[in-house]
One Martini backbone bead per residue (centre of mass of N, CA, C, O) as a GRO file, in nm:
protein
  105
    1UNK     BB    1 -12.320 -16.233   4.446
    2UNK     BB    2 -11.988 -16.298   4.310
    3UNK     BB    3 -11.830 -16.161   4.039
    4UNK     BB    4 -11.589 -16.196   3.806
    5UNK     BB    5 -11.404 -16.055   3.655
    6UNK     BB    6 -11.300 -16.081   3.359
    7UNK     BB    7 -11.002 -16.165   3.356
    8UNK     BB    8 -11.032 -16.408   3.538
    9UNK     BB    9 -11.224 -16.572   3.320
   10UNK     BB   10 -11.048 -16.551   3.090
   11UNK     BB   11 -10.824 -16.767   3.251
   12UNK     BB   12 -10.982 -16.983   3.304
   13UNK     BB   13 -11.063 -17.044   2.982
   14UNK     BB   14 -10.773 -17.058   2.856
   15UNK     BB   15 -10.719 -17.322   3.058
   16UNK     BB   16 -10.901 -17.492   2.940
   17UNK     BB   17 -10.867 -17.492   2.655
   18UNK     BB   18 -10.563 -17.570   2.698
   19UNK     BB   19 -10.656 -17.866   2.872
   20UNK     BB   20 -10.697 -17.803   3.183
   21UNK     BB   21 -10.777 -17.867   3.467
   22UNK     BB   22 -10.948 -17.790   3.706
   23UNK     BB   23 -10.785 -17.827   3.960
   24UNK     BB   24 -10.533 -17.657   3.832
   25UNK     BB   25 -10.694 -17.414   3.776
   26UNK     BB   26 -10.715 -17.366   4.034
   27UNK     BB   27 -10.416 -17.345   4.143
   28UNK     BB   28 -10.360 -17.098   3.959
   29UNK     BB   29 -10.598 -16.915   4.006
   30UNK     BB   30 -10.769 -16.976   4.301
   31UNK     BB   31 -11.002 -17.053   4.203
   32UNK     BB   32 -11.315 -17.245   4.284
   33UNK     BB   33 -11.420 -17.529   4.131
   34UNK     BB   34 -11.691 -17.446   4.152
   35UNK     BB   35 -11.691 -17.178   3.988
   36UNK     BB   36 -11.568 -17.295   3.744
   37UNK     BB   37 -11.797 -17.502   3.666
   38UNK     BB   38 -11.997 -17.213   3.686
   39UNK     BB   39 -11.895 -17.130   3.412
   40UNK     BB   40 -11.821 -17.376   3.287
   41UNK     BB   41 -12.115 -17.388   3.185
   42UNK     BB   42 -12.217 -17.119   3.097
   43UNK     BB   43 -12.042 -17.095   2.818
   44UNK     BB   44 -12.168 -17.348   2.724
   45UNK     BB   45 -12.444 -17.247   2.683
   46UNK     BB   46 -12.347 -17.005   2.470
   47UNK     BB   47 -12.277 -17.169   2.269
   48UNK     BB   48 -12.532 -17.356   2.248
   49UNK     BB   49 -12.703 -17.071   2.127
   50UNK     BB   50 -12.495 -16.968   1.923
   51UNK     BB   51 -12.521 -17.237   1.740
   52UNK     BB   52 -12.853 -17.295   1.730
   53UNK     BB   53 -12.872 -17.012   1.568
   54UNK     BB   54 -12.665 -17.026   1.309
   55UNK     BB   55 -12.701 -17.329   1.207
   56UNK     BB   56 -12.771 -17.264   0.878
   57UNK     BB   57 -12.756 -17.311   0.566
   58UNK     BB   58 -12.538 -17.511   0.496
   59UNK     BB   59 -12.237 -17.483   0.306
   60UNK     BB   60 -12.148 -17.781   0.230
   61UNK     BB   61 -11.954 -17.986   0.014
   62UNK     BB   62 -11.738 -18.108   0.194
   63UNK     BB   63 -11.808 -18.421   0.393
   64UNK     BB   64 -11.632 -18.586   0.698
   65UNK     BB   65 -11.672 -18.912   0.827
   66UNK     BB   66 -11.636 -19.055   1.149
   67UNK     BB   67 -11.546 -19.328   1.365
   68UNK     BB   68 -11.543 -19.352   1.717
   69UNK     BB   69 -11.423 -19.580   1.966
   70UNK     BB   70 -11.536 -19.681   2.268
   71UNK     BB   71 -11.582 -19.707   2.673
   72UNK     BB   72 -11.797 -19.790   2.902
   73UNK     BB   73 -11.642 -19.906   3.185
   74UNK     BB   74 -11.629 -20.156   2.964
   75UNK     BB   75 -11.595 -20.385   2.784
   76UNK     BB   76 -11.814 -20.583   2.578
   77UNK     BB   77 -11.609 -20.862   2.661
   78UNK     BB   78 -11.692 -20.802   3.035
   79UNK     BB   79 -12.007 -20.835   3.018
   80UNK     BB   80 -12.282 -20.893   3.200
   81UNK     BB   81 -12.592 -21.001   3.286
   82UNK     BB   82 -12.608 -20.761   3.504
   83UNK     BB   83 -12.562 -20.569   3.290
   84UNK     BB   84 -12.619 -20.246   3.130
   85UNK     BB   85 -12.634 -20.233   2.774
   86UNK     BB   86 -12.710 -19.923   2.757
   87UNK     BB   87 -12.431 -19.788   2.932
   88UNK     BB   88 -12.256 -20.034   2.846
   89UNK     BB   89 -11.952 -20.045   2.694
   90UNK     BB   90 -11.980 -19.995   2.344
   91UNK     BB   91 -11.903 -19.673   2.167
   92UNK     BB   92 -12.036 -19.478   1.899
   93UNK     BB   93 -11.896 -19.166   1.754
   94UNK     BB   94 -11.997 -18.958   1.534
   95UNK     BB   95 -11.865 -18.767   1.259
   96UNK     BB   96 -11.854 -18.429   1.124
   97UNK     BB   97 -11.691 -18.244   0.857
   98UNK     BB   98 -11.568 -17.980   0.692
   99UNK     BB   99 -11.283 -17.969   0.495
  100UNK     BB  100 -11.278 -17.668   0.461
  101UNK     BB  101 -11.379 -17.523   0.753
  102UNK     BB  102 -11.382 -17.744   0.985
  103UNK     BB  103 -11.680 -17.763   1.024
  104UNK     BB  104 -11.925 -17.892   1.319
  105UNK     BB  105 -12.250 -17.982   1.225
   0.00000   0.00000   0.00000
């Protein structure tokens, strides 16, 4: 198995950061989108192993959440009755931010 070099990943990973897509990603950087998703799944695997270590006993004072909204598939009043309205329609994600430190828990 070939390992990219560790600059070509800090740089495909600053691209995503910036919101570029994996595409362009390939594009920029030459490395193989197939490649590309094997790192972001990988370093996504590490962040959110490194998330569930230490996100423990958080002292946040002030908490403020909010609700997004959106839709899978179609918004919905265009669901039929043969849609699966588990998995389509309106959507509500829920978020939690500590005011102070920006920290989402």
């Amino acid at each position: 198995m070939n390992i990219l070099r560790k600059e070509r990943q800090e740089a495909v990973i600053a691209a995503l950061v910036e919101g570029t897509s994996i595409r362009s990603t390939e594009r920029m950087t030459g490395i193989h989108r197939d490649t590309i998703i094997r790192l972001l799944l990988r370093v996504g695997q590490g962040c959110a192993s490194l998330l569930d270590s230490s996100m423990h006993n958080l002292k946040c004072e002030t908490v403020q959440v909010d609700e997004i909204w959106c839709y899978v598939g179609k918004k919905q009043r265009h669901l039929k009755e043969t849609d699966n309205i588990e998995v389509l329609g309106d959507q509500w994600v829920f978020v939690a931010i500590d005011a102070k430190s920006k920290l989402v828990p």
